[in-house]
C-alpha positions in Angstrom: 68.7 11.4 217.6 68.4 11.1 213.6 67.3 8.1 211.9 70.8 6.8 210.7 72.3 6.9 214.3 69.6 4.7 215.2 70.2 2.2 212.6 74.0 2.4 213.0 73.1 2.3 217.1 71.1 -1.3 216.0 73.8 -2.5 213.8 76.3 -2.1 216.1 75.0 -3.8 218.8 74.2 -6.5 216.3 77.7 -6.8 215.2 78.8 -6.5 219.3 76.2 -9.4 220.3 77.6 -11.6 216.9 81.1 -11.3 217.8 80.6 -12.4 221.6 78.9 -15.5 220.4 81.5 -16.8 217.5 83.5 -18.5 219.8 80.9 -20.5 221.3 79.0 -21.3 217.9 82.7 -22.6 217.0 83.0 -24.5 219.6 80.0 -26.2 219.5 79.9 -26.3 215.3 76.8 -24.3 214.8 76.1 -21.1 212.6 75.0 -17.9 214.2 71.0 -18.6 213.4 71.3 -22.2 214.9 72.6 -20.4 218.1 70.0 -17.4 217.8 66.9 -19.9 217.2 68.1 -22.7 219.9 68.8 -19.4 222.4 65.2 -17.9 221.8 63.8 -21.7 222.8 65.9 -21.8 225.4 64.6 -18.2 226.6 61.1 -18.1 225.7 59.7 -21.2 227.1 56.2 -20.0 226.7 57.2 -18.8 223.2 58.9 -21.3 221.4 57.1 -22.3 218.0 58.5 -21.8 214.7 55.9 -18.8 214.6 57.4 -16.7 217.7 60.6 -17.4 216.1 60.2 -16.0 212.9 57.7 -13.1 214.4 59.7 -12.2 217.6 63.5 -12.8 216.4 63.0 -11.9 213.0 64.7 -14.8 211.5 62.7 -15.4 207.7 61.0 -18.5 207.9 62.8 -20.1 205.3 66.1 -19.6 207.5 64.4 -20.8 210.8 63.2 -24.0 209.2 66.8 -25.6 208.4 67.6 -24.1 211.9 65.4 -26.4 213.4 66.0 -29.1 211.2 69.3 -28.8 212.3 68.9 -28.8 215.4 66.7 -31.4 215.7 69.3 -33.8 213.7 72.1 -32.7 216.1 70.1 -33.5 219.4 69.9 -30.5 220.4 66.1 -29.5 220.2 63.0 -31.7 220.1 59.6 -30.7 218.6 56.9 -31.6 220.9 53.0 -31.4 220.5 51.0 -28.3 221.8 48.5 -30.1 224.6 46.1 -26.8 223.7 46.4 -27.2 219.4 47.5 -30.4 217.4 48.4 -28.3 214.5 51.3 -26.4 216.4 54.6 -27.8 217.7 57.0 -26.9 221.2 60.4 -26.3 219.7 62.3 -27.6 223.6 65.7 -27.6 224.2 67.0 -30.8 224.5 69.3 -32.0 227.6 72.4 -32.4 225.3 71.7 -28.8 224.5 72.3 -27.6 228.1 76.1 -26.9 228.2 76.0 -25.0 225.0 72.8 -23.0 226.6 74.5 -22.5 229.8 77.1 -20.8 228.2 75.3 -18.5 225.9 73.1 -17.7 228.4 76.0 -16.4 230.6 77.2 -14.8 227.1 73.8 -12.9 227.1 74.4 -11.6 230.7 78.1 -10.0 230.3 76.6 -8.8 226.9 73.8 -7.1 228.5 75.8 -6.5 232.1 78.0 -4.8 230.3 75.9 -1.9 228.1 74.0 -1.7 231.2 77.4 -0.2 233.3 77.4 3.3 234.5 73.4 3.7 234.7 70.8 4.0 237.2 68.3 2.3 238.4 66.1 5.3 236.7 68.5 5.7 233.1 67.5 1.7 233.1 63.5 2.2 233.5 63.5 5.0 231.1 65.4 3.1 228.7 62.8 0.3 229.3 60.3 2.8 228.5 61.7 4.0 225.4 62.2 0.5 224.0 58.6 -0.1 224.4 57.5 3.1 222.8 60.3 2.5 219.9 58.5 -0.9 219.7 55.0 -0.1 219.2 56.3 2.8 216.8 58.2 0.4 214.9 55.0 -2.1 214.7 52.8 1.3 213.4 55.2 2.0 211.1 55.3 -1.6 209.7 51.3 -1.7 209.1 51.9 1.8 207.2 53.9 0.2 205.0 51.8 -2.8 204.5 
């Protein structure tokens, strides 16, 4: 596989994933990063601070702050205090944020349910595989770059 059908590969699964969630970020009046960031919260329990946001998803931190601001003003996520470190805050999904995470959450499961159709239990583990050795390639080739 050559570089640029991997990027292309990336972007349109990005594109796929955006379009399956425009109809619920219309329906419940948020942008595609409010979804993304109040998604990864609701997701990632154990990782859920502006940090793992920006470092995991990839969303600048700029862009991740009005997020949460956002979210927080709308109800829908609460910052709470880290019981281990005082300097870092839980970004929690709030209960008024439950419908709209039910739903993407069921979003995420078609999504993923469906590139999944038509492989084995063994195409799946390999895949796993690969995506963890694409990973740590991708994190080798960010401290070259560095």
């Amino acid at each position: 596989m050559h570089a640029i059908q991997m990027i292309a590969l990336g972007k349109k699964l990005s594109n796929a994933y955006a379009a399956l969630c425009e109809p619920i970020c219309r329906q419940y009046g948020l942008n595609q990063t409010c979804f993304d960031v109040l998604m990864f919260c609701a997701n990632n329990p154990v990782q859920n601070t502006a940090r793992d946001i920006c470092e995991v998803r990839g969303i600048k931190s700029g862009i991740a702050s009005v997020a949460v601001e956002t979210l927080t003003a709308g109800g829908l996520l609460e910052r709470q205090p880290d019981p281990q470190d005082r300097r870092c805050h839980r970004l929690v999904p709030t209960e008024k944020a439950a419908p709209l995470i039910a739903d993407g959450q069921q979003m995420q499961a078609y999504f993923a349910g469906t590139l999944r159709q038509g492989m084995t239990a063994d195409e799946l583990a390999a895949l796993g595989s690969l995506f963890g050795k694409l990973e740590a390639n991708l994190r080798a080739l960010g401290r070259e770059a560095q």
